[in-house]
C-alpha positions, 0 to 999 in steps of 0.5 A: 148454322143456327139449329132451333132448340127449345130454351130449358132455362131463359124464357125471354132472354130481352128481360135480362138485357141493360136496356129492358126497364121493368114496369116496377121497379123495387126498392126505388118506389121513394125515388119514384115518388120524389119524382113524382112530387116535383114534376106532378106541376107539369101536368097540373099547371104546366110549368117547367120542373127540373130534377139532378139524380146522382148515384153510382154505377148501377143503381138504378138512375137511368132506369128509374128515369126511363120508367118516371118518364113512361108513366109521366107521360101516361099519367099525361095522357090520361089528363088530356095533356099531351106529354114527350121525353128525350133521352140523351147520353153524353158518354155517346154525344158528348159535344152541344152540337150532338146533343142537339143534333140528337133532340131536333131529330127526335121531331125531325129524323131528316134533318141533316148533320151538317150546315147548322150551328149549335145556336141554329139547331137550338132555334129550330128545336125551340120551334118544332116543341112550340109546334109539337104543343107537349110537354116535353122531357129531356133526360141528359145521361151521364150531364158530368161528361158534358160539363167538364167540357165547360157546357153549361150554357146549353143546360141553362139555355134548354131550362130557361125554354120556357120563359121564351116559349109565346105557345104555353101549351108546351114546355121543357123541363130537364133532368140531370142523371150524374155519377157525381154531384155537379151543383157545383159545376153549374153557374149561378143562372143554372143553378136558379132554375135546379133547385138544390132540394130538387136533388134525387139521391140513389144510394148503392143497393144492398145484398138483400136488394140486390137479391130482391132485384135478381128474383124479380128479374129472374121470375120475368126472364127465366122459365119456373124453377129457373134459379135456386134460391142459393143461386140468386143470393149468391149473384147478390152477395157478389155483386153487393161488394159495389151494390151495383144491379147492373153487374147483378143482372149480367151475372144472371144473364151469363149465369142462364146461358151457362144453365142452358148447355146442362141437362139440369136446366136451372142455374146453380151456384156453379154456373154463377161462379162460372159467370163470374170468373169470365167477368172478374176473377181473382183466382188465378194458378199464379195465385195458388202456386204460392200457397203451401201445402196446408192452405192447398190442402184446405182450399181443397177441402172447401172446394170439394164440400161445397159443390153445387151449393152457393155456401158450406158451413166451416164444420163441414169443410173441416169434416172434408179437410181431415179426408183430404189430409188421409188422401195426401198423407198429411196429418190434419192440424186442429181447429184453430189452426185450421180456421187460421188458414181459412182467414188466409185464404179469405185475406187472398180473396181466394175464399168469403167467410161471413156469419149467419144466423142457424135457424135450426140449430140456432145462433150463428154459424160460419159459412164459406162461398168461393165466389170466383170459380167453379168449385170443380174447377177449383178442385181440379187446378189444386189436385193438378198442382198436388199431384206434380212434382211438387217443389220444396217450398210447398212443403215449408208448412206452417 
């Protein structure tokens, strides 16, 4: 059912999956070492630490705290003091009983999932961190879930563990990982113990970073040569729109699996278009059915220039315009004329016009990327619709 065919692009296809968490991570080595800041007491001195990471989807908050943990608890280790760390996500267990049904399980997988209060569940996990003798880390993902049901109670329960602990060889501390800012949200006993200077900030990724990310993933999980560098920068400018990394390496993803059914065994522009337009596509043939004839005429021509390439220059377009116009019969408007078109298009999202610096030529020049769909599929929906009885209002040219 499952024939066994060797892989022509993916090379380790578990790196391109949310859950694998590389050994760096770029462009948050500030986050890291602010982390690295507040929490170094737990090793040196054993004390509690507590850290509130915000920021939106995609920007690396729970990676970022999957890696600081993994590397806190070897820096520990080569210390000599013995360091653990849970993580929990509020969005799968939303309620206190969940929660710390998930954190007595970490040390006692047996334990049942009935019989036991909030209050006795918390009792046994005081016990068995005692016990354990570590330095423990509890990471509460997505915390803004949790406190709007109004459990604050628990946060402030588990960062005061420390005080009541009679074993000082262990301790808790937390981390909070949240959307949004919810300093707010927590009552004044809480906020005591999370400092608000203890607040890590995650600002949403650039094009740039983002096309950082997408290479350095890529060089991981894709054979050598797995990716045009065109390619990459395109899953990059896509995905900036939300400065998300998460959407970034699930086009990469989708992208590769695309690439594997070719012959050519890299991925291209196309293929990313084609990932994109199953995941969120805006071009639609409701869409193109209410452009008239010049715009259809131009889409075209962009569609028809670009190919394979993530980006072609407006004078391009415009040599490929004047071709397409002599193929359909239509005179080609000027210049101007033909730009306003373009920006059209562009306001309707069926096209991204951006400037760029000309190395060669120098100075900047004009390029347009159909981000949403396949260029050959794009040439071949506006060719269908060229090529039927064509209603009237398509030739209301202006």
């Amino acid at each position: 059912m499952f024939p066994r065919k060797a892989s022509v692009v993916i090379k380790d296809s578990l790196k391109l999956s949310f859950e694998y968490v590389p050994k760096e991570l770029v462009h948050r080595e500030a986050q890291m070492d602010q982390l690295l800041m507040l929490f170094r007491p737990v090793i040196e001195s054993g004390r509690s630490e507590t850290a509130f990471l915000s920021g939106s989807v995609g920007t690396g908050k729970t990676a970022t705290a999957k890696r600081f943990c993994a590397d806190l608890m070897r820096y520990g280790a080569e210390n000599n003091v013995p360091v653990d760390y849970i993580i929990v996500n509020c969005r799968q267990r939303s309620t206190e009983a969940g929660i710390l049904l998930h954190l007595v399980r970490h040390f006692d997988p047996g334990f049942p999932d009935r019989g036991f209060s909030p209050s006795e569940m918390l009792r046994t996990l005081n016990g068995q961190i005692s016990k354990s003798g570590k330095k423990l880390v509890i990471v509460i993902d997505e915390a803004d879930l949790l406190l709007k049901k109004g459990s604050v109670d628990l946060i402030y329960q588990l960062s005061r563990f420390s005080e009541e602990s009679i074993n000082i060889q262990s301790s808790v501390s937390l981390i909070l990982i949240s959307q949004e800012y919810i300093m707010d949200k927590l009552d004044e006993a809480s906020i005591s113990t999370f400092k608000r200077s203890n607040a890590v900030r995650f600002p949403k990724y650039t094009s740039g970073e983002l096309k950082t990310i997408v290479c350095a993933r890529a060089k991981e999980a894709l054979r050598e040569d797995g990716i045009r560098d065109d390619a990459a920068e395109l899953i990059a400018d896509i995905a900036s729109e939300w400065g998300d990394a998460r959407y970034a390496i699930e086009l990469l993803d989708m992208s590769a699996r695309k690439a594997e059914m070719l012959p050519a065994g890299v991925v291209t522009a196309e293929e990313v278009r084609a990932a994109k337009a199953e995941t969120y596509s805006v071009v639609t043939e409701s869409k193109l059915e209410v452009l008239d004839l010049n715009r259809l005429i131009t889409l075209l021509a962009v569609a028809r220039s670009i190919k394979d390439q993530s980006y072609v220059s407006t004078a391009v377009a415009e040599k490929t315009y004047w071709v397409v116009c002599e193929e359909y019969g239509i005179t080609p408007r000027k210049h101007t004329q033909f730009w306003s078109y373009l920006k059209d298009l562009d306001h309707l999202a069926l096209i991204s016009t951006q400037k760029m610096a000309d190395e060669e030529k120098g100075g900047v020049v004009s390029y347009i990327s159909v981000p949403d769909i396949p260029s050959k599929e794009l040439s071949k929906k506006i060719e269908a619709i060229l090529d039927a009885d064509l209603p009237p209002k398509l030739y209301n040219i202006s």
